[in-house]
N, C-alpha and C positions, 0 to 999 in steps of 0.2 A: 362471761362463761359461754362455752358452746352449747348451744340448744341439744336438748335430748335426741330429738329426732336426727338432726344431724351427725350426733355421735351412730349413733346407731346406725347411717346410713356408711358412715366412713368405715365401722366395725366391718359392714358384710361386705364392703369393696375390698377391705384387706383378707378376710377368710375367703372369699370367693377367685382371689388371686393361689394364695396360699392352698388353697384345694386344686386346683390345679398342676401344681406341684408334682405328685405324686405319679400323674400322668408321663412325665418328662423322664421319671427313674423308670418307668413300668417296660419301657422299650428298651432296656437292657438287662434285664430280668433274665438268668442261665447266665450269663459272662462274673457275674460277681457275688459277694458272698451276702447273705445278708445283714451282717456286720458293716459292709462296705455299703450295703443300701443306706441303712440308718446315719451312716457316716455322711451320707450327701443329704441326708434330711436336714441332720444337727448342723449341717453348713449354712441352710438359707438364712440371710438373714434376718428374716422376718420372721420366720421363727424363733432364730435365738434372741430378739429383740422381745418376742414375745416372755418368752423362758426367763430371759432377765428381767422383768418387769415384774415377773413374779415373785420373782427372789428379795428383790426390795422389798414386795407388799408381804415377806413371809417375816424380812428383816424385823420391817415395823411391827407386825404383829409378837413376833416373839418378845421384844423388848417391850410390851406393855403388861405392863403387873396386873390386870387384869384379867388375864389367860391364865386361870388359875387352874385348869384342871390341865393335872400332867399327864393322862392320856392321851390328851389332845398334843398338847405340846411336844410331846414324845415323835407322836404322828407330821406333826406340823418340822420339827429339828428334823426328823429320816427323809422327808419330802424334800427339806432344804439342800441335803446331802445328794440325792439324786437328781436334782436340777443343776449342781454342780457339776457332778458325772456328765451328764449329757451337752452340759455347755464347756467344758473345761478336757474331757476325755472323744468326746461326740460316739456318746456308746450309750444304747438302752437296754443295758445290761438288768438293770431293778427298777425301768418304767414300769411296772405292773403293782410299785409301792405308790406311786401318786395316783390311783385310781380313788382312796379314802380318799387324799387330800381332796380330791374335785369333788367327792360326796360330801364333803364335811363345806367347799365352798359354796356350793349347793345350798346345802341346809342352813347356812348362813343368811344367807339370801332371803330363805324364805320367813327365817326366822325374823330379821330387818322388817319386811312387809309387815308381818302378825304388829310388832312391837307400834310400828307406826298406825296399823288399822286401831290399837286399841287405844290410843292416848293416854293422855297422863305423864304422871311422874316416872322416870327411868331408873332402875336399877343399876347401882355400876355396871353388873356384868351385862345386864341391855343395854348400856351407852356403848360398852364394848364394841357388842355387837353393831351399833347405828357406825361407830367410826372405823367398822374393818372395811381397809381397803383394797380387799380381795374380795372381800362377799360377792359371790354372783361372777367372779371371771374366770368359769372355768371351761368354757365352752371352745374356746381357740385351744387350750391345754388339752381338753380331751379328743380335740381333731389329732394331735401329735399325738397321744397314746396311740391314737387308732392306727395310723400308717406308721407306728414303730410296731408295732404286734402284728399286724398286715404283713410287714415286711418278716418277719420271724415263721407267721403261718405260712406264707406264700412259697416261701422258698426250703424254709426247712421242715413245713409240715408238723405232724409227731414229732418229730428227734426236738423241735424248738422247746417239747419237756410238757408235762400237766402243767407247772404253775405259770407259764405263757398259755396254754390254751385256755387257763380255765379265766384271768385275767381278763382273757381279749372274751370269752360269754359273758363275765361281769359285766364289762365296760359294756357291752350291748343291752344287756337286763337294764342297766342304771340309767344310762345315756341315749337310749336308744331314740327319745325326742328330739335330740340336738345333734349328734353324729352323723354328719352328711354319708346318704345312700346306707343307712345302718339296714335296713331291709334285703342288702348284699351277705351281711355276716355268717348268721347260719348255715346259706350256702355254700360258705367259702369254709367252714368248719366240716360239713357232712365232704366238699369234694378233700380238703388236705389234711383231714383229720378225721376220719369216718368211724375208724377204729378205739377212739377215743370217747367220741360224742355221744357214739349208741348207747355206752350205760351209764356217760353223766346224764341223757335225757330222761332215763327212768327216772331221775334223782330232783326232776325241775316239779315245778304246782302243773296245775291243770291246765292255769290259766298262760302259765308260762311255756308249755307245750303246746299249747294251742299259738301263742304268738310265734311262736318258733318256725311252727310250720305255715303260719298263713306267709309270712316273710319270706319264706324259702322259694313258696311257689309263686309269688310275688316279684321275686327274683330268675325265676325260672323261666317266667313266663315273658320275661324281658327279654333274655337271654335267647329268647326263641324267634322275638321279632326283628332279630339281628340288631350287629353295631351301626352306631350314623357313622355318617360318612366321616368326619371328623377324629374318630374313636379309633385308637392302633389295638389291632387283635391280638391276643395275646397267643401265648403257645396251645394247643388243643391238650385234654386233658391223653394221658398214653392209653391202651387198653384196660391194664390193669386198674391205672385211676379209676378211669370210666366207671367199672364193672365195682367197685370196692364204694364209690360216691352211690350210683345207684342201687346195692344192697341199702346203704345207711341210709338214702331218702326213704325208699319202701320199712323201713323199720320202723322210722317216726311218724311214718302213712299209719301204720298198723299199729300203732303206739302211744295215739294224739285220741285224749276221747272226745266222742261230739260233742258238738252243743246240746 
């Protein structure tokens, strides 16, 4: 068997390939739709290599009589359905349904760990859990949430609808550990969705308003030390943008209580 550490190193040479990606669409960004963006995402292969991979570990999953609880399964069959979609259609039409899924393989994961830290005898439904072969692979899946939502915020802004915007703040709240550059998000919500953001932020904890805003100007503050040389710029925001992004920064400025 392959040594851990190696798997692990092979893992970040394929996502660290695959993150790159998205760079390569970003320079045609205004010539096409963003249906037609998502459409060259769902063509890499290494992404749909990924997507398929999943689909098998959801296969075996569902066929184990063990999975007894049908809300899961419900959740886990609609997941099935939209890995389909995006491999079979190349459309992220209802990605904003596999964001459970990756919290549910998430809590998989961690649940695996507990069961092993405590020993002893297993439960079926804890054997369950030691033999899912999804537990813990959702980290490559929620880089693809991210640059399918990206591509919906980016380009169509608001009109991409609430339950795209509010999706792509989940997948930031949940993921925000593992989503390469997630410290970009909120500022990409305040400048293409400004009008939207100001009173879901009334709506976030304290502590979630406080991350909100440290990320932002986190983000800001990069933004200000300019692009490397390597890095293709992208279009500038218009006046109106401008002026509509910086109300909504000053809002969650005056909106964020202190420490």
């Amino acid at each position: 068997m392959m040594h851990t550490a190696m798997k692990k190193l092979l893992l970040s040479a394929v996502l660290l390939f695959a993150l790159m990606m998205p760079d390569a669409y970003s320079q045609v960004h205004g010539e096409l739709t963003s249906a037609q963006m998502i459409e060259g995402i769902l063509s890499e292969a290494a992404h749909r290599d990924e997507l398929t991979r999943l689909k098998i570990g959801i296969a075996t999953v569902l066929a184990d009589a063990r999975l007894t609880d049908q809300a899961t399964r419900q959740m886990i069959e609609q997941s099935q359905v939209v890995l389909d979609e995006m491999l079979n259609q190349k459309v992220g039409t209802n990605v904003e349904k596999l964001i459970e899924f990756a919290k549910w393989m998430t809590a998989q994961s961690l649940e695996k760990i507990a069961i092993h830290d405590s020993g002893g005898a297993t439960t079926p439904q804890q054997q369950f859990v030691l033999d899912n072969p999804i537990a813990g692979q959702e980290v490559y899946l929620t880089s693809v949430i991210n640059w399918i939502l990206r591509e919906y915020l980016e380009i169509d802004g608001e009109a991409s609808g609430a339950l795209k915007l509010e999706s792509y703040l989940q997948l930031y709240f949940s993921f925000r550990k593992i989503v390469e550059r997630s410290y970009e998000m909120p500022d990409w919500l305040l400048l293409k969705a400004p009008n939207w953001i100001q009173p879901r932020f009334q709506q976030l904890t304290v502590d979630q308003k406080r991350q909100f805003l440290k990320d932002t100007q986190d983000s800001r503050a990069e933004i200000a030390l300019g692009r490397g040389p390597d890095e293709e710029p992208g279009p500038p925001p218009t006046p109106q943008e401008q002026a509509a992004y910086d109300a909504a920064y000053q809002f969650i400025l005056s909106n964020t209580p202190q420490p």
